[in-house]
N, C-alpha and C positions, 0 to 999 in steps of 0.2 A: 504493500500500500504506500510505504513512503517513496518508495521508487516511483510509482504513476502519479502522488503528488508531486515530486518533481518533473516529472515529464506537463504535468498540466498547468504547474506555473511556470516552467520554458515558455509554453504556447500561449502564456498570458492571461490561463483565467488561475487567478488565485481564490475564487471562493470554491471554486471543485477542487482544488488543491487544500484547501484550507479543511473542506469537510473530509476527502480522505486521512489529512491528519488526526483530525479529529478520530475519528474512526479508529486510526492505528495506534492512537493514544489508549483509546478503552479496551483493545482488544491485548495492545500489552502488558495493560494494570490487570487486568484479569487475569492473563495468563503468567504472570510474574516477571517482566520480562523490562528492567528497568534502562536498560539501554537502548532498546526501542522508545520506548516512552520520551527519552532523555535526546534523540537523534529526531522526532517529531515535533516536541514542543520544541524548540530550538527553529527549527523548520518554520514552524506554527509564528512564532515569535517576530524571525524578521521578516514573515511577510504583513502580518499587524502593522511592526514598523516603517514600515515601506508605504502602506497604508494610512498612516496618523494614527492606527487606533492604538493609541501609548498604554491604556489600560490592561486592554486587552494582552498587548507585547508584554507589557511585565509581568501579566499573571501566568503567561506562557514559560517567559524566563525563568520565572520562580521555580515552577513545574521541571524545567528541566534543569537547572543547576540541582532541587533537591533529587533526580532522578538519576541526575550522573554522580554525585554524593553516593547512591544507596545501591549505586553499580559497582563501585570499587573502583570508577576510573577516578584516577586522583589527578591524573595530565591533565584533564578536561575542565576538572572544578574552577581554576580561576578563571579562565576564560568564560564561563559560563556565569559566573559572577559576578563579573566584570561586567557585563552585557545586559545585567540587573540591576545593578549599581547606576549604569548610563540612562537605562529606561526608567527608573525611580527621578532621577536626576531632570529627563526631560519632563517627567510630570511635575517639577518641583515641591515632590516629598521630601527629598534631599537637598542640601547646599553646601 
């Protein structure tokens, strides 16, 4: 699923892209699978951001920094953090 959302926001619609993530999000939490999770909300994230919808981006973020936290990839966590920190920041939560 995350592979044809990327092939569907290549071709420009990001809300069929959006809702496969969507999709491959619940079907990873379900099946235990937190690096899926963590590989679509990421995905999920900056096309929000790409979008304006900054809310929406950081709750995605959120989602996948605590998803790649709970995967054991530990290379991934700042940058994933980082990219939370930024969207927090553009909603000015932060300063």
């Amino acid at each position: 699923l995350v592979l044809t959302a990327i092939i569907d926001q290549a071709q420009g619609n990001d809300e069929g892209a959006l809702s496969l993530l969507n999709t491959a999000t619940a079907r990873a939490e379900v099946s235990g699978l937190p690096r899926v999770v963590a590989e679509a909300q990421t995905r999920a994230s900056d096309i929000y951001r790409k979008q304006g919808r900054l809310e929406e981006a950081a709750r995605s973020a959120e989602k996948a920094a605590l998803a790649t936290q709970e995967s054991g990839n530990l290379w991934s966590v700042p940058t994933r953090l980082q990219t939370l920190a930024e969207l927090l920041v553009a909603r000015r939560q932060y300063a």
